[in-house]
C-alpha positions as CSV (number, residue, x, y, z in Angstrom):
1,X,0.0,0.0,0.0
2,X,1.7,3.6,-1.1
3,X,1.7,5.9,1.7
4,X,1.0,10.0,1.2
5,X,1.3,12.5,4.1
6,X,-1.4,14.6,1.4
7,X,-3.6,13.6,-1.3
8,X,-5.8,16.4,-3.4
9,X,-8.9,14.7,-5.6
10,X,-9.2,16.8,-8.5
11,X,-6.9,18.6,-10.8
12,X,-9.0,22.1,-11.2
13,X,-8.8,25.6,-10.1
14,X,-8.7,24.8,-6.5
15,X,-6.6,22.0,-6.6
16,X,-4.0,22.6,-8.8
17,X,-3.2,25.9,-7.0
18,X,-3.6,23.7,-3.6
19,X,-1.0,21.5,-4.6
20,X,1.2,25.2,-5.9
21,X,0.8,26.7,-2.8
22,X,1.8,23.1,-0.8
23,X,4.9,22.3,-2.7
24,X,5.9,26.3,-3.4
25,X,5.1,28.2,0.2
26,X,5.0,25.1,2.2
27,X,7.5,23.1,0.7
28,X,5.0,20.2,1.4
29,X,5.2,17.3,-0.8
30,X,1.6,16.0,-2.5
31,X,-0.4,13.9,-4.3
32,X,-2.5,15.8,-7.3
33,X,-5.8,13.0,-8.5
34,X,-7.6,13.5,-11.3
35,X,-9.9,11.6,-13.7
36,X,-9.3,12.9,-16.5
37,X,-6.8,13.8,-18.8
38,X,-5.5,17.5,-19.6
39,X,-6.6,19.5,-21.4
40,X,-10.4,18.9,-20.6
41,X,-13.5,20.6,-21.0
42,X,-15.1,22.5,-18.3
43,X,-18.6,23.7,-18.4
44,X,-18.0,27.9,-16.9
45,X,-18.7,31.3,-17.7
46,X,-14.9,31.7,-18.3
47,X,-14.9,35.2,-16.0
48,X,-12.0,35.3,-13.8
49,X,-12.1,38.0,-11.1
50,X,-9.9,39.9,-8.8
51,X,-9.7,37.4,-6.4
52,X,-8.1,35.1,-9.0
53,X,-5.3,37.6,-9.7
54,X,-4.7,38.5,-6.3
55,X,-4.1,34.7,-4.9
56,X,-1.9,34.2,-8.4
57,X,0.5,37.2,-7.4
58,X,0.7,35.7,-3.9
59,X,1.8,32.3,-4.8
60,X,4.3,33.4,-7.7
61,X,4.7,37.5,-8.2
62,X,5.3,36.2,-11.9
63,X,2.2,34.2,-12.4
64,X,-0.5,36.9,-13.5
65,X,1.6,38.0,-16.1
66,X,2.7,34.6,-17.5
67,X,-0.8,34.0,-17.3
68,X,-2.0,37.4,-19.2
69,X,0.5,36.5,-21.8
70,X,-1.3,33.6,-22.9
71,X,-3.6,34.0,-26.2
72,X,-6.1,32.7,-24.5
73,X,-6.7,35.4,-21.8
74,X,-8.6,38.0,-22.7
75,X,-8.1,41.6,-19.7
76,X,-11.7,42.5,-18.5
77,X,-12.2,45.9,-17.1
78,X,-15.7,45.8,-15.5
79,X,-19.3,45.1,-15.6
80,X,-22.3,46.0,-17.6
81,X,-25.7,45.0,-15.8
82,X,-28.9,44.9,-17.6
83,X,-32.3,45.2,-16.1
84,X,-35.9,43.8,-17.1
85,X,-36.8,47.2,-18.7
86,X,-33.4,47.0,-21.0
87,X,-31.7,49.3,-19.0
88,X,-28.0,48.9,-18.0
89,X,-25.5,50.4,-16.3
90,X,-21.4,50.3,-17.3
91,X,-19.5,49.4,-13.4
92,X,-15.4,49.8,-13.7
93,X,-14.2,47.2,-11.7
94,X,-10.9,49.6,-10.7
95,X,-11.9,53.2,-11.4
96,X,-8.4,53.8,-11.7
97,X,-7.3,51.1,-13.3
98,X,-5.9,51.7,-17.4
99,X,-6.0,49.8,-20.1
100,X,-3.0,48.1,-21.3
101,X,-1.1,49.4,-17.9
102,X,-0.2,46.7,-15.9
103,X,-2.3,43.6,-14.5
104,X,-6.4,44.3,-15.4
105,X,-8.4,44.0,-12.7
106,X,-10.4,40.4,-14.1
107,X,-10.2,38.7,-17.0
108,X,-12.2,36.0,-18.9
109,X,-10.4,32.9,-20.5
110,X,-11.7,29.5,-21.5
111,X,-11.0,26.4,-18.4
112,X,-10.2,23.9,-20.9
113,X,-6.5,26.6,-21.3
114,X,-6.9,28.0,-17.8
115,X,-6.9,24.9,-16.1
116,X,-4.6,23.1,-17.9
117,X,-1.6,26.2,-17.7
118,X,-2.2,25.5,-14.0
119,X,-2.1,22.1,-13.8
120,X,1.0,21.6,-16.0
121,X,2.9,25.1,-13.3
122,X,1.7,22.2,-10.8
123,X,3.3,19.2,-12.2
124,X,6.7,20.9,-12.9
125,X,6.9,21.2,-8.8
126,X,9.1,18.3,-8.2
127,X,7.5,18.1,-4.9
128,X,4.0,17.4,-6.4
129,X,2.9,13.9,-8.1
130,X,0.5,13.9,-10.3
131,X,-1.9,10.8,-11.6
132,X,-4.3,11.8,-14.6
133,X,-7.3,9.4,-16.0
134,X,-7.4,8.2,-11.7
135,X,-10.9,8.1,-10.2
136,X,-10.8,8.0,-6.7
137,X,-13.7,5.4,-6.1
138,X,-13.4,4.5,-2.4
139,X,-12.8,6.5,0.8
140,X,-12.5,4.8,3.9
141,X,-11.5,6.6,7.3
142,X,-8.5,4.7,9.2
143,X,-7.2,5.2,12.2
144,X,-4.3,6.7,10.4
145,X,-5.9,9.0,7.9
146,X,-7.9,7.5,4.8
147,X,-7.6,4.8,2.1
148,X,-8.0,5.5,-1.3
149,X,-9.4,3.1,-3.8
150,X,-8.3,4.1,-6.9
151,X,-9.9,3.4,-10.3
152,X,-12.4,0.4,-8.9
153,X,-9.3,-1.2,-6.9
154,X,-6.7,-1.4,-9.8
155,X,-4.4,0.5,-7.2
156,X,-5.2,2.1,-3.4
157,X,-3.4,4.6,-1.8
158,X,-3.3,5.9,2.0
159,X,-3.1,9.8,3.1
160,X,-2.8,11.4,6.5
161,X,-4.6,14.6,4.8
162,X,-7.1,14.3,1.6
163,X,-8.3,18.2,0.0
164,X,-11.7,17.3,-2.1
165,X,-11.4,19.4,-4.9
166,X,-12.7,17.7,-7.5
167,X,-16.3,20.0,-8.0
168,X,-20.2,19.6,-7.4
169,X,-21.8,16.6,-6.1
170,X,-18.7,14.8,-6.4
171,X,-17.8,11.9,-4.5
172,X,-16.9,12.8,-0.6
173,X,-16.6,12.0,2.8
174,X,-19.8,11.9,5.2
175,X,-21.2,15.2,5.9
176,X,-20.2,17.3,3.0
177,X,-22.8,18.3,1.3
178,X,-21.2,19.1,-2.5
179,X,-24.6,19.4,-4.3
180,X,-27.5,18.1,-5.7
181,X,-30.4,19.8,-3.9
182,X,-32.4,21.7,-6.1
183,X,-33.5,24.4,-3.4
184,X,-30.2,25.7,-3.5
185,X,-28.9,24.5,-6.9
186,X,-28.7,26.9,-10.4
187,X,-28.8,25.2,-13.4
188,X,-26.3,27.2,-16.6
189,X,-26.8,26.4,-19.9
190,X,-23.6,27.8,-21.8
191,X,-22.3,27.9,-25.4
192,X,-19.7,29.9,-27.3
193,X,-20.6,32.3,-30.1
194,X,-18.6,33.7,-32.6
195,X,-19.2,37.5,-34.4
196,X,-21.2,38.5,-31.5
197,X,-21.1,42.7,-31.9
198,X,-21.9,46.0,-29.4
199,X,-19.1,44.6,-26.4
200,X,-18.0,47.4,-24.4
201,X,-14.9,48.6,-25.8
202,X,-12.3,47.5,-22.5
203,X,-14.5,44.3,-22.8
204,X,-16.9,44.8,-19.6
205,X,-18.7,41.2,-19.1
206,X,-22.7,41.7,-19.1
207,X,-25.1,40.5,-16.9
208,X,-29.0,40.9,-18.1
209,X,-31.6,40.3,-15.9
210,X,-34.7,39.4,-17.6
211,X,-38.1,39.5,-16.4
212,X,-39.1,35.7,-17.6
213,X,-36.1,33.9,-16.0
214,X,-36.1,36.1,-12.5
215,X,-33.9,35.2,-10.2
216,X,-32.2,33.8,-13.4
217,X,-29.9,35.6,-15.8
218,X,-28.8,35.4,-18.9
219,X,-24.7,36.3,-19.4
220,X,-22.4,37.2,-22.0
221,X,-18.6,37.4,-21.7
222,X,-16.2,38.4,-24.5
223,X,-13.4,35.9,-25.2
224,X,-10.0,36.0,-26.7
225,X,-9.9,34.7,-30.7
226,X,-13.3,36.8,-31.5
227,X,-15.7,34.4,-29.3
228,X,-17.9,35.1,-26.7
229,X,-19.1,32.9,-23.7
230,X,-23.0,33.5,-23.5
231,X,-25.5,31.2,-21.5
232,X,-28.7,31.2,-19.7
233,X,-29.1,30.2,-15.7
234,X,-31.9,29.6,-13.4
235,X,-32.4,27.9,-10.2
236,X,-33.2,24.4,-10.6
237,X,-36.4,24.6,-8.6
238,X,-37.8,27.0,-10.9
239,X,-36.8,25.2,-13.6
240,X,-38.7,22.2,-12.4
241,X,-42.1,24.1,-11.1
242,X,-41.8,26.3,-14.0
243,X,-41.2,23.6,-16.9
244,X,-38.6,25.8,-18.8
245,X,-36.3,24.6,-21.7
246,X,-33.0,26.7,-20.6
247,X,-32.2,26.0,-24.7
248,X,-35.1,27.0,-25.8
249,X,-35.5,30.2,-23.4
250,X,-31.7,30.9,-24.5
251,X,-32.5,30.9,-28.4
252,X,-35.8,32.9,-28.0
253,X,-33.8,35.9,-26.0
254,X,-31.3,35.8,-28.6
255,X,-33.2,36.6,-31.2
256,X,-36.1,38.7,-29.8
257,X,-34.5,41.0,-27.2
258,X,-34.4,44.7,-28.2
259,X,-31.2,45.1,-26.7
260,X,-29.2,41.4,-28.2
261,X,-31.6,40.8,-31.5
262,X,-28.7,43.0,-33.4
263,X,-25.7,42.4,-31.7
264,X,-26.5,38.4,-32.1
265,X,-27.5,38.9,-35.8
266,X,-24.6,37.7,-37.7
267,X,-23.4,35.1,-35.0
268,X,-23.1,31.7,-34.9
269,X,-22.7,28.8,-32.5
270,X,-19.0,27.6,-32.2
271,X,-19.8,24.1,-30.3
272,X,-22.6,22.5,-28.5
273,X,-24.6,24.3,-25.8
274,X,-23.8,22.4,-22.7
275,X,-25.6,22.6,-19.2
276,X,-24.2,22.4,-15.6
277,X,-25.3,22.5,-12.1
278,X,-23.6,25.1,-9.7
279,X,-24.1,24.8,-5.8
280,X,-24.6,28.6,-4.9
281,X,-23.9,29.6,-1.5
282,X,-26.8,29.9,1.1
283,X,-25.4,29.3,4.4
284,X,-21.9,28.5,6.3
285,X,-21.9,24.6,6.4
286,X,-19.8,22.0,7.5
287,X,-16.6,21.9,5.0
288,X,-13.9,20.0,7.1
289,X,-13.6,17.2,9.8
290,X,-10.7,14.9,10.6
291,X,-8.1,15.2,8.0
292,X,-10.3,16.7,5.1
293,X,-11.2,19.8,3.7
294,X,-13.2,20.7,0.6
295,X,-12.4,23.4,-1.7
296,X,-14.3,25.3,-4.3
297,X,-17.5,23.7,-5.8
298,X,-17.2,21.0,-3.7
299,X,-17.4,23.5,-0.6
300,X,-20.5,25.5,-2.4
301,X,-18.4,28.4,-2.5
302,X,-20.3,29.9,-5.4
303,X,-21.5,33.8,-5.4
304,X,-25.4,33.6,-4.7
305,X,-25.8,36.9,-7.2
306,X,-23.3,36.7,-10.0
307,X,-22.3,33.1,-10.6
308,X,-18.7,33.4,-9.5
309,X,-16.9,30.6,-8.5
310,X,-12.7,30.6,-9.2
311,X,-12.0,33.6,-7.1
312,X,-13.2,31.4,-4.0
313,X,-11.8,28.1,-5.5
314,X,-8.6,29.7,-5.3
315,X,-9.0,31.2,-1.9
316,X,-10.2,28.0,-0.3
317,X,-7.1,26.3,-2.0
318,X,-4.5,28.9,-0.5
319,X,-6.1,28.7,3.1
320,X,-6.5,24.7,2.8
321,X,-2.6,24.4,1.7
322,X,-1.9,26.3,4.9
323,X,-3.7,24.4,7.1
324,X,-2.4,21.0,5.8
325,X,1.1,22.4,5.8
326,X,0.4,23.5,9.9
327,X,-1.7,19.7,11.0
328,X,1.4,17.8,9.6
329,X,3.8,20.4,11.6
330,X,1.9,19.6,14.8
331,X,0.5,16.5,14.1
332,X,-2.6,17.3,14.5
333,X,-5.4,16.0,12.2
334,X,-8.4,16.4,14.2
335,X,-11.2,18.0,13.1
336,X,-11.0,21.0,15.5
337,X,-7.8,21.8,14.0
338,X,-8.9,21.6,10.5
339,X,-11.2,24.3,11.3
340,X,-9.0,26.5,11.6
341,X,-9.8,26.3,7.6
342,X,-12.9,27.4,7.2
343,X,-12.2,30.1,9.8
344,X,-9.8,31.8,8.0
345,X,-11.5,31.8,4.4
346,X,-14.7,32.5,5.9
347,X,-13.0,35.6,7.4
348,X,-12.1,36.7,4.2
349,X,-15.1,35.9,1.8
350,X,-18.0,35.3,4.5
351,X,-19.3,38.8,4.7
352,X,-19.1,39.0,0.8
353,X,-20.6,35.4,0.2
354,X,-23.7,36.9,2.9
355,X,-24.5,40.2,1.5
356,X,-24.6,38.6,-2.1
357,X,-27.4,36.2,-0.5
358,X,-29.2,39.1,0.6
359,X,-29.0,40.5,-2.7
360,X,-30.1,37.7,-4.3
361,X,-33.4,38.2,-3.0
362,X,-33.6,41.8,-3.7
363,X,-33.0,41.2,-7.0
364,X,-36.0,38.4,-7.5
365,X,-37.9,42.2,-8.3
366,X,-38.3,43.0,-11.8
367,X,-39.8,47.0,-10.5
368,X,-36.8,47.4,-8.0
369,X,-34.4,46.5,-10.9
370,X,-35.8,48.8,-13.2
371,X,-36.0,51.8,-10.6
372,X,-32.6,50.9,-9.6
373,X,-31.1,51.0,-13.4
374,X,-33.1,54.3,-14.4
375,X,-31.8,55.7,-11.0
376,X,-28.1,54.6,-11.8
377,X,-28.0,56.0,-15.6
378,X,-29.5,59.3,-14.2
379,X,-27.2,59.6,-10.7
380,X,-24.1,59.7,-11.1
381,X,-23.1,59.0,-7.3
382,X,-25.3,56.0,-7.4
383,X,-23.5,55.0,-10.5
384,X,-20.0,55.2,-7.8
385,X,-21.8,53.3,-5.3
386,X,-22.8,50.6,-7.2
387,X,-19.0,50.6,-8.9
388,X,-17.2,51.1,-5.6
389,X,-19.1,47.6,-4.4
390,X,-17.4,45.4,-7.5
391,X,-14.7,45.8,-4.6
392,X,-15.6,46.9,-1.4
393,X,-17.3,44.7,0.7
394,X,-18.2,47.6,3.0
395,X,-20.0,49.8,0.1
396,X,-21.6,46.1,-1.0
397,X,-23.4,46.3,2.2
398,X,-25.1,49.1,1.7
399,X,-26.9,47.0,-1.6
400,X,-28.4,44.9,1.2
401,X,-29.7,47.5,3.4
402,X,-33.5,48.0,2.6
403,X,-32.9,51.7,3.7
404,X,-30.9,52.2,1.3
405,X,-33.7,51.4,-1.6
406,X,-36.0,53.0,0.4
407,X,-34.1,56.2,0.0
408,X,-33.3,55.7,-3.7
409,X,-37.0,55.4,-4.3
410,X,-37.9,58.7,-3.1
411,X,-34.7,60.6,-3.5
């Protein structure tokens, strides 16, 4: 039987900068799991935020730029939001930041390149072993850690420490829930789109709130080569009570909305239209116990509001890194001390991760959108307010506060 002090199940976002942060800040040797083989598809808007770059230029000062180098990574300067009445408002991400001048505050690229750059800055580590086309397909707790079965028994591994990382409602120790209730559950339908016309022109992603798929949205991100990332998303439990064909709904707002009917004129698919479930974040729940964590998806560590999911995948895999690196120092694997986890990234994206909830039902409101949009293309300090919160979690909580609406409506 092999013998791992750390084993990471699943070669994504979270875990490929899991096993960076263990073998680079840590010097922590680990084992990297996946099931498939890179590159590979991943079904995602492709929007890569601020917390992305930020956890890159910790782990290697380097990495953003080798990263923004790549043809596949397209700089992202802000935000256009649309409401049910076809108004929208433009949102900077940085106010101050300049286009072409230094690292952009977000950018979009495609997972199938994003994940496998990081992967492969993972696997040159020589402290990090990696095993591709390897499903983990047993987990049993030992008095020592865990045993791994590995693709239906052809191998089995043991680990003191195992980091889940390997996405929604995937396969996971008691107690973790990683998805699959529909109450909480939103349902993207995504495809790529080529000659897709009127983007901003420092490539602000769009958000469009429509009136028929409230709380739903329908989003469109421009890509690098000339494509854009454009899908449809609604909770699953409307989906189900409401009986609504995300393809159908998707194809219908294309070519009927006054504000997309033109700009989606001359475009065409490029690929299939693919749907996915995301776990979006309702409440702080149990994501570690003896000698585990969960990171990213598999922690439902998905923005409530805007569908955002790799900023916190990377977060969760810094934090996780640092606690495995600090239970093998002390030799401690219980689960008290694996809180210390979830204590630290909740201290950094809790209060983020609750105010977006308490958006999200504010936002349910096709008149409150309007009113807010017609406000915010007419006031220009609202305009700042509503920019300011893209990254300040104490501005974002004003968007929470129904004073704050109350005063908008009658000011």
């Amino acid at each position: 039987m092999e013998k791992r002090d750390i084993c990471i199940v699943g070669g994504g976002i979270s875990g490929s900068l899991a096993a960076q942060f263990l073998a680079k800040k840590h010097q922590q040797p680990c084992t990297l799991i996946d099931k498939s083989e890179f590159p590979r598809h991943k079904i995602c808007g492709d929007g890569v935020s601020g917390w992305v770059v930020n956890v890159l230029k910790e782990l290697d000062g380097d990495l953003p730029g080798e990263l923004l180098a790549e043809p596949f990574v397209l700089p992202s300067y802000g935000i256009r939001i649309a409401a049910p009445n076809y108004k929208y408002v433009d949102l900077p991400f940085d106010p101050d930041a300049v286009p072409g001048e230094g690292i952009p505050p977000g950018f979009t690229a495609q997972r199938y390149h994003l994940d496998y750059f990081l992967l492969k800055k993972a696997k040159s580590h020589p402290l990090v072993e990696c095993y591709e086309k390897t499903e983990v397909t047993g987990f049993q707790a030992t008095d020592k850690g865990f045993r791994l079965q590995l693709n239906s028994g052809q191998k089995e591994m043991t680990a003191r420490i195992v980091l889940f990382a390997q996405g929604a409602g995937s396969f996971g120790p008691p107690g973790i829930n990683t998805g699959g209730n529909p109450v909480n559950t939103f349902i993207g339908l995504r495809g790529y789109y080529k000659n897709v016309a009127g983007f901003h022109a420092q490539n602000f992603i769009e958000l469009h709130f429509l009136k028929d798929i409230l709380p739903g949205y329908l989003w469109i991100f421009p890509m690098a080569g000339g494509i854009a990332n454009v899908g449809i998303g609604m909770m699953k439990k409307h989906i189900l009570k409401r009986k609504v064909s995300l393809k159908g709904e998707l194809h219908k707002i294309l070519n009927t909305h006054p504000l997309l009917k033109e700009r989606f004129r001359d475009a065409t698919e490029y690929g299939p239209l693919q749907a996915h479930a995301i776990p979006l974040w309702k409440k702080k729940e149990k994501i570690c116990g003896d000698g585990y964590m969960a990171l990213g998806d598999a922690a439902r560590l998905v923005d409530p509001v805007t569908g955002e999911g790799m900023g916190h995948a990377a977060l969760s895999a810094k934090y996780a890194a640092e606690t495995a690196s600090l239970s093998l120092l002390h030799n401690r694997f219980d689960a008290g001390f694996m809180h210390r986890y979830d204590e630290e990234l909740f201290k950094t994206i809790g209060r983020e991760l609750d105010i977006s909830r308490k958006i999200s039902y504010l936002i349910r409101r096709p008149f409150l959108l309007n009113t807010f949009m017609n406000k915010a293309g007419r006031n220009p300090r609202l305009a700042e307010t509503l920019a300011a919160s893209m990254g300040n979690l104490d501005t974002r909580k004003q968007l929470k506060n129904p004073l704050f609406y109350l005063k908008m409506l009658i000011g």
